[in-house]
Structure formats: C-alpha cells, structure tokens
DSSP file (Angstrom, degrees, kcal/mol; ACC not computed):
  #  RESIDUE AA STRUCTURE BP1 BP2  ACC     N-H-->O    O-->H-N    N-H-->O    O-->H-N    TCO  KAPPA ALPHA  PHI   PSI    X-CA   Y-CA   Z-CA
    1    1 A X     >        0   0    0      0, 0.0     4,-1.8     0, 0.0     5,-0.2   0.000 360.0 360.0 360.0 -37.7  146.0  -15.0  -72.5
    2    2 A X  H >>  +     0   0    0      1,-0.2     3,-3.7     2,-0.2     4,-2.1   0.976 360.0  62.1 -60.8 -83.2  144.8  -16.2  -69.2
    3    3 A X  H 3> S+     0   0    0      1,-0.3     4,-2.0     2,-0.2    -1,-0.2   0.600 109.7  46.1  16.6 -66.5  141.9  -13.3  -69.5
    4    4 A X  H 3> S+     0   0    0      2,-0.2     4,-1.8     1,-0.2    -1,-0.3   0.803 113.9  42.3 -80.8 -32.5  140.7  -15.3  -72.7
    5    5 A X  H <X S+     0   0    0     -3,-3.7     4,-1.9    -4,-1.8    -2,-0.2   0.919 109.3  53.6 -62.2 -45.1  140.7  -18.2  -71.5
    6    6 A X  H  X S+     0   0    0     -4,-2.1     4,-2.2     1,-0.2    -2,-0.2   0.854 113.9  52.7 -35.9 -55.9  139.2  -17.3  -68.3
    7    7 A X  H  X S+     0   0    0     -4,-2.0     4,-2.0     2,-0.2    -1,-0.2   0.741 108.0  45.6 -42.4 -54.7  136.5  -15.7  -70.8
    8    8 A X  H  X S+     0   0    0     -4,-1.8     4,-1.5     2,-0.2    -1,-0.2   0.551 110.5  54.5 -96.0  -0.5  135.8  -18.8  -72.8
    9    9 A X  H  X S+     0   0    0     -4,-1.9     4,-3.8    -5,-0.2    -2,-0.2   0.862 109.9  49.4 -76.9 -66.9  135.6  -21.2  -69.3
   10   10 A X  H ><>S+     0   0    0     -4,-2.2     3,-1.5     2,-0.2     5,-0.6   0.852 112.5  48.7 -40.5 -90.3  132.9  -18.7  -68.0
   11   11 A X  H >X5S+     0   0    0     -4,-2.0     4,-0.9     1,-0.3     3,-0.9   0.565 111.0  48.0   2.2 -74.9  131.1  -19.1  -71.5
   12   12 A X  H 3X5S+     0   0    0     -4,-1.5     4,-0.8     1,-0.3    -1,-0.3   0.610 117.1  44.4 -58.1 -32.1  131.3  -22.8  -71.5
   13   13 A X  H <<5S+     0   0    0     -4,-3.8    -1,-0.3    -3,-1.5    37,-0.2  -0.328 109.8  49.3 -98.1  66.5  129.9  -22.8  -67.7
   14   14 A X  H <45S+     0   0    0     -3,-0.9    -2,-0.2    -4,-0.4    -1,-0.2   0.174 113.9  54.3-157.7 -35.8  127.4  -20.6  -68.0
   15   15 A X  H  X<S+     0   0    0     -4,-0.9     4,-1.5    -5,-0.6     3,-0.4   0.868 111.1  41.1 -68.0 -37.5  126.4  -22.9  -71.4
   16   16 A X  H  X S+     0   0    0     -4,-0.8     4,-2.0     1,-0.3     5,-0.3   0.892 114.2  57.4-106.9 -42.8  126.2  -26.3  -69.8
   17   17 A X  H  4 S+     0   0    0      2,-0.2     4,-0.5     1,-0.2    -1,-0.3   0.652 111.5  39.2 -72.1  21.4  124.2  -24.6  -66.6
   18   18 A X  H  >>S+     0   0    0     -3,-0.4     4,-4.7     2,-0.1     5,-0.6   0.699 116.5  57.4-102.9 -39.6  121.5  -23.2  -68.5
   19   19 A X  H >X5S+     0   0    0     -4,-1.5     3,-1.8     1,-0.3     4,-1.4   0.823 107.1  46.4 -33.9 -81.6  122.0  -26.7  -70.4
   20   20 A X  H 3X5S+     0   0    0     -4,-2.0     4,-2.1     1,-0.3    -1,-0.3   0.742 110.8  51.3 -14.7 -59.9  121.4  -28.5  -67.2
   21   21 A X  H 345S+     0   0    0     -4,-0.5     4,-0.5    -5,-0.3    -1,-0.3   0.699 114.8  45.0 -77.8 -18.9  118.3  -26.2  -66.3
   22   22 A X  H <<5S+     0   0    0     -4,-4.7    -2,-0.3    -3,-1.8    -1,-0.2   0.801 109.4  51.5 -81.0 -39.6  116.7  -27.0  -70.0
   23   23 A X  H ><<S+     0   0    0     -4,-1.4     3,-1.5    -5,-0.6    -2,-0.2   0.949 101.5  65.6 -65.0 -73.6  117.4  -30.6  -70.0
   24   24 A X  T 3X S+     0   0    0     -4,-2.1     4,-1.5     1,-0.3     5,-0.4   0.588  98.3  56.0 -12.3 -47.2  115.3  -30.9  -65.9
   25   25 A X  H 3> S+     0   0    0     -4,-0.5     4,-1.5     1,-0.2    -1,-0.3   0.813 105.3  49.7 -64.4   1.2  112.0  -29.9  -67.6
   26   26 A X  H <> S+     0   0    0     -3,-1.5     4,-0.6     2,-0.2    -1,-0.2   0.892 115.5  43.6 -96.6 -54.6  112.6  -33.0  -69.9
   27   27 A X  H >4>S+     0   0    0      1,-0.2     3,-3.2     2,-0.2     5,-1.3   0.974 115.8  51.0 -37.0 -90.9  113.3  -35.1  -66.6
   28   28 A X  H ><5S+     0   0    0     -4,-1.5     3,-2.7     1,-0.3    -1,-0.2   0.703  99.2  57.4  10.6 -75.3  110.4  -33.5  -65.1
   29   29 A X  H 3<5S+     0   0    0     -4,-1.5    -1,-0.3    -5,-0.4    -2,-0.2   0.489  99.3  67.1 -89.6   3.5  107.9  -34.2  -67.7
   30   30 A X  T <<5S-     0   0    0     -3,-3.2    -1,-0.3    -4,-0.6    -2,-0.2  -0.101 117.2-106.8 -94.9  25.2  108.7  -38.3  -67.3
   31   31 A X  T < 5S+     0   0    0     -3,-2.7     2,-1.3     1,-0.2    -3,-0.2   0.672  87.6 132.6  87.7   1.6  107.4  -38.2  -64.2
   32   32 A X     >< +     0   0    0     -5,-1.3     4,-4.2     1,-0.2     3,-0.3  -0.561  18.6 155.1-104.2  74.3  112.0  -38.5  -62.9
   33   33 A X  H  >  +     0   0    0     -2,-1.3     4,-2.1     1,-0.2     5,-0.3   0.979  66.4  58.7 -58.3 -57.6  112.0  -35.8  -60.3
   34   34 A X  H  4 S+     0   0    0      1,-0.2     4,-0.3    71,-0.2    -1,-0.2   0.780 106.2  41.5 -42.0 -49.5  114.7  -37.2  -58.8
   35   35 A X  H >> S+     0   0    0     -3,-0.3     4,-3.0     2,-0.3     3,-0.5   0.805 117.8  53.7 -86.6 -47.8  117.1  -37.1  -61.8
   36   36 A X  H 3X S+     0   0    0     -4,-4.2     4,-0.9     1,-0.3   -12,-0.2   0.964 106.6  48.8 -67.6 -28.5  115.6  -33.2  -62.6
   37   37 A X  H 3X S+     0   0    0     -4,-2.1     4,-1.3     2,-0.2    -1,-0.3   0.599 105.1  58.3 -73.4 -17.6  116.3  -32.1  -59.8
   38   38 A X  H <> S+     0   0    0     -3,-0.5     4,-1.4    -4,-0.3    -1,-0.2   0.864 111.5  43.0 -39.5 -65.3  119.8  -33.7  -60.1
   39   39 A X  H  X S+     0   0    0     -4,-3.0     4,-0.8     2,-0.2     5,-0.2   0.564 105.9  60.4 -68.2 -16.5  120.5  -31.6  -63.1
   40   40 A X  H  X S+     0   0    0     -4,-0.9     4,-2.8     2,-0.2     5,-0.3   0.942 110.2  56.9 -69.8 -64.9  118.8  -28.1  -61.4
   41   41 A X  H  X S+     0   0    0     -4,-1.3     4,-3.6     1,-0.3     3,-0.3   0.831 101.5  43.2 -15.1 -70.4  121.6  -29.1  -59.1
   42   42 A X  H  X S+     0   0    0     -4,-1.4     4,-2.5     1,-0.3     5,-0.5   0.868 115.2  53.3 -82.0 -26.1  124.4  -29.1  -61.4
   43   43 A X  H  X S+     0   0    0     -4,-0.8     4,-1.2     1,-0.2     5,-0.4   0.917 105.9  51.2 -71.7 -23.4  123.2  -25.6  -63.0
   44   44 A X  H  X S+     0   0    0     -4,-2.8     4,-2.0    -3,-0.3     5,-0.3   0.939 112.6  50.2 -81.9 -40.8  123.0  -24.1  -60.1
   45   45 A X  H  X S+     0   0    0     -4,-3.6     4,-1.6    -5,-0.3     5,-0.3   0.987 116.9  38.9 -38.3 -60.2  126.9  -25.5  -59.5
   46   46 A X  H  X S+     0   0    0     -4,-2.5     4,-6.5     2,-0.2     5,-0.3   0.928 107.9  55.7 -70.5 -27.8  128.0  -24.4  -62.3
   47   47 A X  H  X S+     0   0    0     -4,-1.2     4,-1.1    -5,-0.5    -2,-0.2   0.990 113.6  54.2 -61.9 -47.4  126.2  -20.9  -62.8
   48   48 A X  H >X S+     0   0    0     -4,-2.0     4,-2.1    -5,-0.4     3,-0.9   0.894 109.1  45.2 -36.4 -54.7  128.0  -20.4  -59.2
   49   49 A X  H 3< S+     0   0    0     -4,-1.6    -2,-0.2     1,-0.4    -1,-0.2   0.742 113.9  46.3 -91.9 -43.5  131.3  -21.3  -60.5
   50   50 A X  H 3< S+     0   0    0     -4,-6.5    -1,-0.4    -5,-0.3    -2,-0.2   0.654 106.8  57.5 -92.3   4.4  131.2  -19.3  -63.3
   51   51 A X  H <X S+     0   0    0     -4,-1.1     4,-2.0    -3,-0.9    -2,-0.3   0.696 107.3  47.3 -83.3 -38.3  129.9  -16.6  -61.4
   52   52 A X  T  < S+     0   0    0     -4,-2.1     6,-0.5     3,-0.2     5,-0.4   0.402 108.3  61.7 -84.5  -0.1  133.2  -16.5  -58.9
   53   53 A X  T  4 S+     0   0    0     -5,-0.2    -1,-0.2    -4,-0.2    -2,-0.1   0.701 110.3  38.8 -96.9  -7.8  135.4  -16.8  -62.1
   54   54 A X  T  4 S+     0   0    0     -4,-0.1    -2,-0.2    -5,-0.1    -3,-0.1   0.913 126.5  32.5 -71.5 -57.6  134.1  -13.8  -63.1
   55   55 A X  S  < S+     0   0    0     -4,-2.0    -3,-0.2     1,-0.1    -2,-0.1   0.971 135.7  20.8 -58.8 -70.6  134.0  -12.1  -60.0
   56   56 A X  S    S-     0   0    0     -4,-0.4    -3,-0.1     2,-0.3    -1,-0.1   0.589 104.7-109.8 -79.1 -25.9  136.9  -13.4  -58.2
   57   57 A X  S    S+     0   0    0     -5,-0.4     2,-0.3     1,-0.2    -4,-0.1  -0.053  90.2  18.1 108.6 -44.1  139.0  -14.8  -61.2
   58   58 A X  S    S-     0   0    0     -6,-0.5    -2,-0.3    -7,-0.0     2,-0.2  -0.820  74.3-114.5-158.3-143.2  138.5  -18.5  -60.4
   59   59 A X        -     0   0    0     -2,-0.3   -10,-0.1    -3,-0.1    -6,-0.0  -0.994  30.4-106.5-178.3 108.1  136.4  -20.8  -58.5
   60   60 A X        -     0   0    0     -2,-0.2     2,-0.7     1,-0.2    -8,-0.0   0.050  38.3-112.4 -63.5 174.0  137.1  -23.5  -55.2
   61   61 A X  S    S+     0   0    0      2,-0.0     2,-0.4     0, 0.0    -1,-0.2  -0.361  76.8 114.6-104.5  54.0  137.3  -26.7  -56.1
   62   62 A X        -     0   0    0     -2,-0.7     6,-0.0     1,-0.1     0, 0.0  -0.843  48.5-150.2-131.9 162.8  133.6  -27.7  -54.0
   63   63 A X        +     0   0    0     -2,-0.4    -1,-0.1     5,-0.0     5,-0.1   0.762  53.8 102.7-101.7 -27.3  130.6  -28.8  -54.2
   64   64 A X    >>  -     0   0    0      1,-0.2     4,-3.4     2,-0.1     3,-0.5  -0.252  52.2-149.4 -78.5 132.9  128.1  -27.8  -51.8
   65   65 A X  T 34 S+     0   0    0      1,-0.2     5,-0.2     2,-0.2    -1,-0.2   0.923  99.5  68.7 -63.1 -16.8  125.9  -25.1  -53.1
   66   66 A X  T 3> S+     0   0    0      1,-0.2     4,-1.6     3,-0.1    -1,-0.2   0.933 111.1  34.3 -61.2 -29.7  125.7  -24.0  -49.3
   67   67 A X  H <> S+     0   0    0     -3,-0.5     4,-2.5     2,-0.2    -1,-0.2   0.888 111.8  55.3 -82.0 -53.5  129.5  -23.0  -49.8
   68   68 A X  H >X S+     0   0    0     -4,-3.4     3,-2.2     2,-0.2     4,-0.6   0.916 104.8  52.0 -49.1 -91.4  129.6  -21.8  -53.0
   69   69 A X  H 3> S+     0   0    0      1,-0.2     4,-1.2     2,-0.2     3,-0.3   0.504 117.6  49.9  -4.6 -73.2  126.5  -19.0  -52.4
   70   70 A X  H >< S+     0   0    0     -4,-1.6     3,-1.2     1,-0.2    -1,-0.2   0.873 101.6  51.8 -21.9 -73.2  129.0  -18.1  -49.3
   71   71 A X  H << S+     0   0    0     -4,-2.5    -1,-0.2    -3,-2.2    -2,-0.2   0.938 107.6  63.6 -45.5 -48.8  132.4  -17.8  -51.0
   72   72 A X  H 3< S-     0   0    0     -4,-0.6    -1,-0.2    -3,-0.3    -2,-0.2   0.714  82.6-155.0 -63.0 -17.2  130.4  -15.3  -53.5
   73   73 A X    <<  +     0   0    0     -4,-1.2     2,-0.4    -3,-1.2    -1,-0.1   0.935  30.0 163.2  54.8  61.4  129.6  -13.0  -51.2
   74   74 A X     >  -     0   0    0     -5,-0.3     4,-1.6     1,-0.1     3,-0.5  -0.964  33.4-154.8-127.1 116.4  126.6  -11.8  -53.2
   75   75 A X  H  > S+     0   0    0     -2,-0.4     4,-1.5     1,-0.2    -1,-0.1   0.766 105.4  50.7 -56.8 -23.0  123.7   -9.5  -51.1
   76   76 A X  H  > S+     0   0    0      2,-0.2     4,-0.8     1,-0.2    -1,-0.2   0.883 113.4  42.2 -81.4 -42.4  121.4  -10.9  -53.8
   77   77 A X  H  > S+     0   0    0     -3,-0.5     4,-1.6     2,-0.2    -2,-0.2   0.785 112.3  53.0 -73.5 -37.8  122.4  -14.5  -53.2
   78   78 A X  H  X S+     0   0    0     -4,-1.6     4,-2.4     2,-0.2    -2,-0.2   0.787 105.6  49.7 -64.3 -39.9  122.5  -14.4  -49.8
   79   79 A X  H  < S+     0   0    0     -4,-1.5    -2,-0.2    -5,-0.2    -1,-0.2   0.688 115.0  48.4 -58.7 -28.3  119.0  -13.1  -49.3
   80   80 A X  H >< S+     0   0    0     -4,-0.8     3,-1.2     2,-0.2     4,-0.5   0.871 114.9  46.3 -69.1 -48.6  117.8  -15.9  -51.8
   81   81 A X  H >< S+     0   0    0     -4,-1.6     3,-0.8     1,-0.3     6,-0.2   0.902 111.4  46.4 -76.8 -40.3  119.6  -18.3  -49.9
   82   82 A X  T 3< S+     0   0    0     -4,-2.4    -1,-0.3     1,-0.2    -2,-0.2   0.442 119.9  44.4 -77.5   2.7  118.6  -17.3  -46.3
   83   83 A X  T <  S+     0   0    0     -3,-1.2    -1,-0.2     1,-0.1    -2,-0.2   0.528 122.6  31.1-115.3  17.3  115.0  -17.2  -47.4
   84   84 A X  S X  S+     0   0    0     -3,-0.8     3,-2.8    -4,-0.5     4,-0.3  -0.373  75.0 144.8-140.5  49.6  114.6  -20.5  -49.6
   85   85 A X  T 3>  +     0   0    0      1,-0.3     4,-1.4    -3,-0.1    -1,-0.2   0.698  65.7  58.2 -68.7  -6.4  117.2  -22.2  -47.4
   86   86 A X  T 34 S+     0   0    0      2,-0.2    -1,-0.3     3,-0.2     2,-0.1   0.191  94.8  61.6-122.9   1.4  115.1  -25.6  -47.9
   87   87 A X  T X> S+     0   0    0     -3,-2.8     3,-4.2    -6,-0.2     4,-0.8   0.518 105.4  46.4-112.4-103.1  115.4  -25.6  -51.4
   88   88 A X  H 3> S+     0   0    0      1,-0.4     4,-3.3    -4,-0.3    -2,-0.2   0.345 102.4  58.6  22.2 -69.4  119.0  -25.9  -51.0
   89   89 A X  H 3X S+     0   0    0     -4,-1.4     4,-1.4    -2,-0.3    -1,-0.4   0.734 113.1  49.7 -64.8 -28.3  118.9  -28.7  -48.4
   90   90 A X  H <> S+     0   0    0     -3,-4.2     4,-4.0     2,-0.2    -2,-0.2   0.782 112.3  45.3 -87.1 -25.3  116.8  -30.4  -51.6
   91   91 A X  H  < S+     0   0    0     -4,-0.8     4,-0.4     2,-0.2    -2,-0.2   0.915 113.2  46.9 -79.8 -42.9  119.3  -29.7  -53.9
   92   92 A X  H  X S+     0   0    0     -4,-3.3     4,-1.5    -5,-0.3    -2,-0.2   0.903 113.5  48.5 -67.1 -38.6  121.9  -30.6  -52.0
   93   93 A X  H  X S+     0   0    0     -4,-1.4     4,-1.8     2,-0.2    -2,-0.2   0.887 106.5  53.0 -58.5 -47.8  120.3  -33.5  -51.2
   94   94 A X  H  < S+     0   0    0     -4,-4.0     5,-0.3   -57,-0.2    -2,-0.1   0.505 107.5  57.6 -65.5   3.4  119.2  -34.6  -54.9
   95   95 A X  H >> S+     0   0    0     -4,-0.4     4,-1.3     2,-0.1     3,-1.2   0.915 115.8  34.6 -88.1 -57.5  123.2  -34.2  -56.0
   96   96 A X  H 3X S+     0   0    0     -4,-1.5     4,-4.7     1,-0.2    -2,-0.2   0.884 123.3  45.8 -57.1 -54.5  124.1  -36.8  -53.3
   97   97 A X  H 3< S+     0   0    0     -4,-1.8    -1,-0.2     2,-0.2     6,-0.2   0.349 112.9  50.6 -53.2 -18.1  120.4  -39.2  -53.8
   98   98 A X  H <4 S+     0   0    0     -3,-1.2    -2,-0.2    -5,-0.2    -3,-0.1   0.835 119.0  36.2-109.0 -66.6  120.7  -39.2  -58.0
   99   99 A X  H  < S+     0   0    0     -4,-1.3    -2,-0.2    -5,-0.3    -3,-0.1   0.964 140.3   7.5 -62.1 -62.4  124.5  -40.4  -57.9
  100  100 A X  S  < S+     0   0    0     -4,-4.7    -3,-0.2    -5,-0.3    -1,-0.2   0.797 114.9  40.5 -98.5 -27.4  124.2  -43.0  -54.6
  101  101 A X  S    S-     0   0    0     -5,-0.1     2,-0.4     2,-0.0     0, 0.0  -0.301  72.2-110.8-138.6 173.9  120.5  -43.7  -53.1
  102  102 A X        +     0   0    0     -2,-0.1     2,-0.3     2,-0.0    -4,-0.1  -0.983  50.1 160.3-111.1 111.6  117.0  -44.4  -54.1
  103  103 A X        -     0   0    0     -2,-0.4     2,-0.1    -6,-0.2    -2,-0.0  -0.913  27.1-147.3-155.2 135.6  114.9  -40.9  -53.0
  104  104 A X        +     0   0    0     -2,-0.3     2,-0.3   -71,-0.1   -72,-0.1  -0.170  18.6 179.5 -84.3-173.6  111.7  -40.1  -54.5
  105  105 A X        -     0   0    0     -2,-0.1   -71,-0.2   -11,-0.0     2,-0.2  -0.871  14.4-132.2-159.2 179.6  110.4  -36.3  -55.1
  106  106 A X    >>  -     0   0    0     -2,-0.3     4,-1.0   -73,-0.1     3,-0.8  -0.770  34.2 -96.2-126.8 169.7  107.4  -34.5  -56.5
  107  107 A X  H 3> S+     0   0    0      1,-0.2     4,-3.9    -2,-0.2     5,-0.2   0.672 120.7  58.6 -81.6   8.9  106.8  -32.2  -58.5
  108  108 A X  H 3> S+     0   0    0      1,-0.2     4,-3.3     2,-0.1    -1,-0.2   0.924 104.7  58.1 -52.2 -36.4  106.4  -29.6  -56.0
  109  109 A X  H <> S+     0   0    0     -3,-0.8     4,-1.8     1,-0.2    -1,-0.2   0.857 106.8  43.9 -49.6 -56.5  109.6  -30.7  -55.3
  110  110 A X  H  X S+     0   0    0     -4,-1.0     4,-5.8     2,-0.2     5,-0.4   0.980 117.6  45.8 -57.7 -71.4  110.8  -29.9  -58.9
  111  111 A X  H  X S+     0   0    0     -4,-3.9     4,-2.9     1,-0.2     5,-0.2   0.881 104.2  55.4 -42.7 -46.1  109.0  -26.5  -59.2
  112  112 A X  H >X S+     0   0    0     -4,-3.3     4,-1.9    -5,-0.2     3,-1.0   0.910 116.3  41.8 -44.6 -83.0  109.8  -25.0  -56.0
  113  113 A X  H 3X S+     0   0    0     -4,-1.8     4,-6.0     1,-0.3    -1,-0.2   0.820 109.0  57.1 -47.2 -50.7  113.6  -25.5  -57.0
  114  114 A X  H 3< S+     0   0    0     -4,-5.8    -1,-0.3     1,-0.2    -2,-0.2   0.947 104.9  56.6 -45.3 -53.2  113.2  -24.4  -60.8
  115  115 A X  H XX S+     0   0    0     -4,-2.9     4,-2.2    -3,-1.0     3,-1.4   0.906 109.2  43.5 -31.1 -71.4  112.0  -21.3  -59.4
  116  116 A X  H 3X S+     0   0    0     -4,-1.9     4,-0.9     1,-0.3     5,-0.3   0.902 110.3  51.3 -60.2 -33.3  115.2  -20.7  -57.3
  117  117 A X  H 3< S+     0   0    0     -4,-6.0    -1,-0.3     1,-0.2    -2,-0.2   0.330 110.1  51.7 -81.6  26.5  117.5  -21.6  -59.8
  118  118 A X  H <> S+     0   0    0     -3,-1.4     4,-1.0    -5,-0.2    -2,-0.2   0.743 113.7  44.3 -95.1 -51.7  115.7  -19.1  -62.2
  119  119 A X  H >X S+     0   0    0     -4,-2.2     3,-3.4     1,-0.2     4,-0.7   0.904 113.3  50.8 -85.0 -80.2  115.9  -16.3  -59.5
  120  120 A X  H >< S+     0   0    0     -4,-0.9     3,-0.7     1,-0.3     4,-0.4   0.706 108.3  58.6 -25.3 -48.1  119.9  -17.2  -58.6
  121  121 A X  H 3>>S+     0   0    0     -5,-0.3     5,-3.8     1,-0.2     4,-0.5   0.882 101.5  45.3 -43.8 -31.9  120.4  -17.0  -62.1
  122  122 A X  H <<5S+     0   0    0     -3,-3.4     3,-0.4    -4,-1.0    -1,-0.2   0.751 106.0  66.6 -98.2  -2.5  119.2  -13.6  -62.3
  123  123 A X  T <<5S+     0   0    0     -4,-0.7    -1,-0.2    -3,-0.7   -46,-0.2   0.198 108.7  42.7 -30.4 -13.5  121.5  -12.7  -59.0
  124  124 A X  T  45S-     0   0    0     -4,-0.4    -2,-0.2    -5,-0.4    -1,-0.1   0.592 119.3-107.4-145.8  14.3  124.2  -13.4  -61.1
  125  125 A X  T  <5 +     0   0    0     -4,-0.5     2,-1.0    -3,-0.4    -3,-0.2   0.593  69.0 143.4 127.8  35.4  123.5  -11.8  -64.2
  126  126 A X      < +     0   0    0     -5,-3.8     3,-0.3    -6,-0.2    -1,-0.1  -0.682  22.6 164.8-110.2  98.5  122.7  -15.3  -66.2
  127  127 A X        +     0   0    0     -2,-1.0    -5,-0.0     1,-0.2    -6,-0.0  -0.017  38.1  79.0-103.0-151.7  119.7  -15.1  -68.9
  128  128 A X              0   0    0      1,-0.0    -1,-0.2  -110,-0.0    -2,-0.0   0.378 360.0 360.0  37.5  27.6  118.4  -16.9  -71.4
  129  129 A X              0   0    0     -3,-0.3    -2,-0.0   -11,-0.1    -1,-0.0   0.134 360.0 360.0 -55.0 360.0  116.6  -19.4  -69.5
C-alpha cells in the first residue's frame, strides 16, 4: 500500500513541477521575471523531491535546491549543478525575493534558468516539458 501511494505522490509532484515550469513562460511573457522565476523555483523543488521519492523512498523536509541536488547523489545533477552553480544562487534567491523582498530580474535572467530546469529535468528522467 505504501508502494502505491508512494507512486501516486511522485505522479502528483512530477505534475505540479512541470505545472510550475508551464505556468513561468506565462510570468515571463508579462514582463514578471521575478514571479517566473519564482515558479522555475518551485519545479525544480519539486522535480527534486519527487526524484528522491523514487530513488530513495522519500524526500527531506528542505528547501534549498543547493541541498536537495546533494542528498540525490546524482553524477548528472552534480555536473549541472557544479557548472551552472549561478543559476542556482538565482533560484534560490527568487524563492526567498518573490515570497519577502522587491528584486527585479531580466529576461536573461528567466532564460538562463528555464534552460537549467529543462536540463535537470532530463537528469532525472522527467519529460513532457
């Protein structure tokens, strides 16, 4: 029973990040980088999360993508992470900046990150994007 449940949690995050990563271009294309880049955020959370319930069986209870990417202990993810470490530091920053602060972005800002969460999605076996 666990197994199936386990099954239909992964589903459900694996729906709401791709969700997350569809809405951004919407963000995006009103000129609210801040706010897509908020939501790139929270796909790349979940797609993590449901990627260590798969893997590991369940998922810490944290937020920073720097941490997650660790805990998964994925060569693919780690290679992403140590070479786009700055998209990270933006992400992490537009989860903190959307909820508490005023910080603008661009859309370089936007792409550059859309781009990573495309390729960590395909590190962790997550399509339809």
């Amino acid at each position: 029973m666990v197994s199936v449940l386990s099954s239909r949690l992964y589903r459900e995050l694996v729906n709401r990040a791709i969700h997350f990563f569809k809405i951004s271009s919407y963000d995006a294309d009103a000129g609210r980088y801040d706010i897509a880049l908020f939501h790139l955020e929270q796909a790349a959370q979940l797609a993590l999360k449901a990627y260590l319930l798969k893997t590991v069986g369940d998922f810490p209870k944290i937020h920073s993508l720097k941490e997650l990417i660790e805990v998964c202990e994925d060569e693919c993810l780690e290679k992403l992470a140590n070479e786009k470490w700055y998209i990270i530091d933006i992400l992490e920053d537009a989860y903190i900046g959307g909820r508490y602060f005023i910080r603008k972005y661009a859309f370089r800002e936007y792409e550059e990150s859309k781009k990573f969460i495309e390729e960590m999605f395909r590190c962790i076996g997550i399509s339809s994007i």
